[in-house]
C-alpha positions in Angstrom: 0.0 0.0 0.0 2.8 2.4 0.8 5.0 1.6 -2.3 1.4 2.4 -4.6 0.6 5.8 -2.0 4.6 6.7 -3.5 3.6 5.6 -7.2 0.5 7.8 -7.0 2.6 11.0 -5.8 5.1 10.1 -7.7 3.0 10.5 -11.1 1.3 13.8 -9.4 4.4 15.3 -9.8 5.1 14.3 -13.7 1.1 15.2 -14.2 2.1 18.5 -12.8 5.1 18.6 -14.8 3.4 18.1 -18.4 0.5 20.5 -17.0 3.5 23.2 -17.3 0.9 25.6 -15.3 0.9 24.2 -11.7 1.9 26.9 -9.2 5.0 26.3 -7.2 3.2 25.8 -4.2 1.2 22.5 -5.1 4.6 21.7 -7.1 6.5 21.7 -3.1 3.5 20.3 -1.7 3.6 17.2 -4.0 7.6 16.4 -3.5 7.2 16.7 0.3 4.3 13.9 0.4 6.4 12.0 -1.7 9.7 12.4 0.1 7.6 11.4 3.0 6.3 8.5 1.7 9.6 7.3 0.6 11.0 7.7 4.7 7.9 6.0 5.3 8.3 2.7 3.1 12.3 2.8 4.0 11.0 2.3 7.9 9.1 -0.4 7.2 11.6 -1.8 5.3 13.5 -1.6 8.6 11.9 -2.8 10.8 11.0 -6.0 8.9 14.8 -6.5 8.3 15.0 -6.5 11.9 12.1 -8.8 12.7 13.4 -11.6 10.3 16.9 -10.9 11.9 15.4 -11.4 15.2 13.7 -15.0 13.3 17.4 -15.9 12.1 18.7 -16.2 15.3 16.0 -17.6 17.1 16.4 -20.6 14.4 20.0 -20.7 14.9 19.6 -21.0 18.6 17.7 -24.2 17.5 20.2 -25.7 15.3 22.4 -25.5 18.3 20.3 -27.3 20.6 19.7 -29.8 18.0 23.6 -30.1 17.1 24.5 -30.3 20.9 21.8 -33.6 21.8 23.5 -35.2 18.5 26.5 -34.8 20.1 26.2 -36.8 23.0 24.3 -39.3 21.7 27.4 -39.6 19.2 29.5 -40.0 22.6 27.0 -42.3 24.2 27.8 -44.3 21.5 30.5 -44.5 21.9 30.9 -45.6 25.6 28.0 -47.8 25.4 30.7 -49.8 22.7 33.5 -49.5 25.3 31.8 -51.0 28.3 32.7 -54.5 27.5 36.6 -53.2 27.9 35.9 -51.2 31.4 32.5 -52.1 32.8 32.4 -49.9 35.9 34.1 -46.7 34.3 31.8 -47.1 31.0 29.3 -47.4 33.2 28.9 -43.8 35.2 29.9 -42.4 31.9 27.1 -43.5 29.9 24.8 -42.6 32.6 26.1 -39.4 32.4 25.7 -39.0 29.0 22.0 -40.1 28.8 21.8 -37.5 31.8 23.2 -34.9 29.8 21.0 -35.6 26.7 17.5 -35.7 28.3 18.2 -32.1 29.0 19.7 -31.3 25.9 16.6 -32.5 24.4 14.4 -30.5 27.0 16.5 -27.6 25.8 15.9 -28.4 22.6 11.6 -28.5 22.8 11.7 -25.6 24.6 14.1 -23.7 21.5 11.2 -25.1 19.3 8.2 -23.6 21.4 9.5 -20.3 21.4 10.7 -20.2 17.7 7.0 -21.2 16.9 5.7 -18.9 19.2 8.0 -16.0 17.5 6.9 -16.8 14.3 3.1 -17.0 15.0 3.1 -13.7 16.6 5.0 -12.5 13.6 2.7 -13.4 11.7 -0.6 -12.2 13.4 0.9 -9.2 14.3 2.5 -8.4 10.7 0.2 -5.7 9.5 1.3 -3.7 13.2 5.0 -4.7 12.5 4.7 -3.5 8.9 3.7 -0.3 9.8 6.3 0.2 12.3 3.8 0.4 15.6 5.4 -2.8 16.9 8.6 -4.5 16.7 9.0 -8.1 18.0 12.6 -9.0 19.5 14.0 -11.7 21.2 15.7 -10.5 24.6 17.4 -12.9 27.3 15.5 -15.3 26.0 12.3 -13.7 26.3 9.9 -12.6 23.4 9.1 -9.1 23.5 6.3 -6.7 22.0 8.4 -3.6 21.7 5.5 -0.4 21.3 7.6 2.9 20.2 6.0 5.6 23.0 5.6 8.4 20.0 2.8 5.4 18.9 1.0 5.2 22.0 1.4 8.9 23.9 2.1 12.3 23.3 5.0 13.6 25.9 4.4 13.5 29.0 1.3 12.2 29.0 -0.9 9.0 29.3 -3.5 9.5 27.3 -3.6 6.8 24.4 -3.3 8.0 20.7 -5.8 6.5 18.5 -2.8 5.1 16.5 -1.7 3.5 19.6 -5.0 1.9 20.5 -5.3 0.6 17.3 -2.1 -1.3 17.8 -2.6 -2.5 21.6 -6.3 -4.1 20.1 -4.5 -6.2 17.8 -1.9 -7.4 20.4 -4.8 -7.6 22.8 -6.8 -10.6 20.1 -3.2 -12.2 20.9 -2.7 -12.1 24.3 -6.6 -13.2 24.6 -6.4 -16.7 23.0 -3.2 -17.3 25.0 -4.6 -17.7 28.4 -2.0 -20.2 30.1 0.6 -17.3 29.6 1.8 -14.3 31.6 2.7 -11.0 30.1 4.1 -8.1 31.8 3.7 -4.6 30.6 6.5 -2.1 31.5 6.8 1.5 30.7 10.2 2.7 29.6 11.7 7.0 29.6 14.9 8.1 28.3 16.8 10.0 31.4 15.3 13.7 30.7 13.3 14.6 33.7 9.6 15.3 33.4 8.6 18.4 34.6 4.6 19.1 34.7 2.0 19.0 37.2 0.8 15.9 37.1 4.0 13.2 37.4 6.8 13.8 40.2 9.3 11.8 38.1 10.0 9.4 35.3 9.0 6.6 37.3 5.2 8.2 38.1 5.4 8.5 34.3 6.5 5.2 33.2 4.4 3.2 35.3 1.1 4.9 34.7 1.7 4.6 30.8 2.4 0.8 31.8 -0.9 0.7 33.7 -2.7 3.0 30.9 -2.0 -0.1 28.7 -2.6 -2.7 30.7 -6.7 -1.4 31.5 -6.6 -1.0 27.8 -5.9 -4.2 27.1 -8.1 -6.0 29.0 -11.1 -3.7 28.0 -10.5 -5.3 24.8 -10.7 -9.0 25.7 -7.1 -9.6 27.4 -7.3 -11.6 30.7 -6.5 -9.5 33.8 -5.1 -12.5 35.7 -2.2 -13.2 32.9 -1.4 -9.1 33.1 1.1 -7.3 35.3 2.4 -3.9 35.2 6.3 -2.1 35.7 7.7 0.9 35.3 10.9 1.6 34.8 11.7 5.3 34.4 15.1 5.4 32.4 16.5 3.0 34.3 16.6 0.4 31.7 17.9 1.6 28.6 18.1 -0.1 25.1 21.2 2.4 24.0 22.9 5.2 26.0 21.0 8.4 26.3 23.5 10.3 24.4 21.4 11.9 21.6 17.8 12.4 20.2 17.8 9.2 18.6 18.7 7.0 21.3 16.6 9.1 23.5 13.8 8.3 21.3 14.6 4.7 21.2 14.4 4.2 25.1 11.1 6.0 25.3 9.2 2.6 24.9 6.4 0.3 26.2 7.5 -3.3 25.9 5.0 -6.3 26.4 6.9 -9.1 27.3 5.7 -12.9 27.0 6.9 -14.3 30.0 8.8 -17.7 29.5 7.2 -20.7 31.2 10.3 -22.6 33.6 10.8 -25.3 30.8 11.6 -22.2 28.4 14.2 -20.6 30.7 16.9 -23.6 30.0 19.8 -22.3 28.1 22.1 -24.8 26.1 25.6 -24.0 27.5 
């Protein structure tokens, strides 16, 4: 849809151009809307990059629990065949091995729930991750719903945009048909103090965005039992706040899925 919205503009302008009478004005006002269009479709482009980045190494993170269980069943193999030479030794080794590969493969269908689980939110939330309202990452193991605050609220404030709603009642249909999961909603500044009436710091600010969302989301079919609420001021920052960019980038809300205690094992 964006790449026809910059077509269209784009033959405005030559319409313009053969009309040979169009006043500068409208002649501006067409190159702007399609300069903007083109930052537009070059976001998007972005952030989808970084989506089936976040895919790639969720997958790799797979093949790795997948290569380390063939691995010791390779050297259970291989001890099982040497028992005959020293029974007793053979013997705590192989049981260490089959030990070692149960968890392995407990690693490993854990790796396979949450690469599923990445995917299908990908691909129920694409329209929201298209547009750029929400980007899915994969931190510490968790699955997170990262919501740009510019989306949701206007500084300093937390009052939702109707932008932002629209997003949070699309992640809401998600979080609704998962009911055996938790989520926690956490509000996120960058390190510039707030300064009005109505919040005594970033933390006041942070945590009533976080519960802003979290009243939103069950007015739209969430369950309140699976929801919780944080806020973190600037006290947990995605990059330093060192300019308007990373500033911008800190100033989140993240909805994160949290792991069951199966999906917390690591393969070392």
């Amino acid at each position: 849809m964006k790449t026809t919205s910059m077509t269209a503009c784009v033959l405005a302008l030559l319409a313009l151009g053969a009309a040979g009478c169009v006043s500068q004005g409208k002649y501006d006002m067409a190159l702007a809307q399609t300069e903007t269009t083109r930052a537009q479709l070059g976001k998007a482009n972005s952030d989808l990059n970084r989506t089936n980045a976040e895919l790639a190494k969720t997958n790799e993170d797979l093949e790795a629990a997948r290569a380390a269980t063939k691995r010791y069943e390779s050297l259970l193999t291989q001890a099982t065949s040497a028992a005959n030479r020293d029974q007793k030794s053979s013997t705590v080794r192989i049981d260490e091995l089959k030990k070692r590969i149960d968890e392995l493969r407990v690693a490993q269908a854990a790796a396979e729930r949450r690469a599923a689980l990445f995917q299908d939110l990908a691909h129920r939330l694409k329209d929201q991750v298209d547009a750029g309202d929400v980007m899915i990452s994969i931190r510490d193991g968790r699955i997170i719903l990262q919501l740009p605050n510019d989306v949701l609220f206007d500084t300093g404030k937390t009052e939702l945009k109707p932008v932002g709603e629209k997003a949070l009642t699309a992640i809401a249909g998600v979080l609704a048909s998962m009911p055996t999961r938790h989520f926690q909603v956490a509000g996120h500044t960058d390190n510039v103090p707030i300064h009005n009436a109505f919040f005594a710091s970033n933390w006041e600010l942070s945590s009533g965005r976080a519960l802003r969302v979290v009243h939103f989301l069950i007015g739209k079919g969430a369950h309140p039992e699976t929801l919780s609420a944080a806020g973190y001021a600037e006290m947990d920052p995605l990059a330093p706040n060192t300019s308007a960019d990373t500033r911008k980038r800190n100033r989140r809300t993240e909805i994160t899925v949290m792991p069951n205690i199966d999906e917390s094992i690591h393969v070392p």
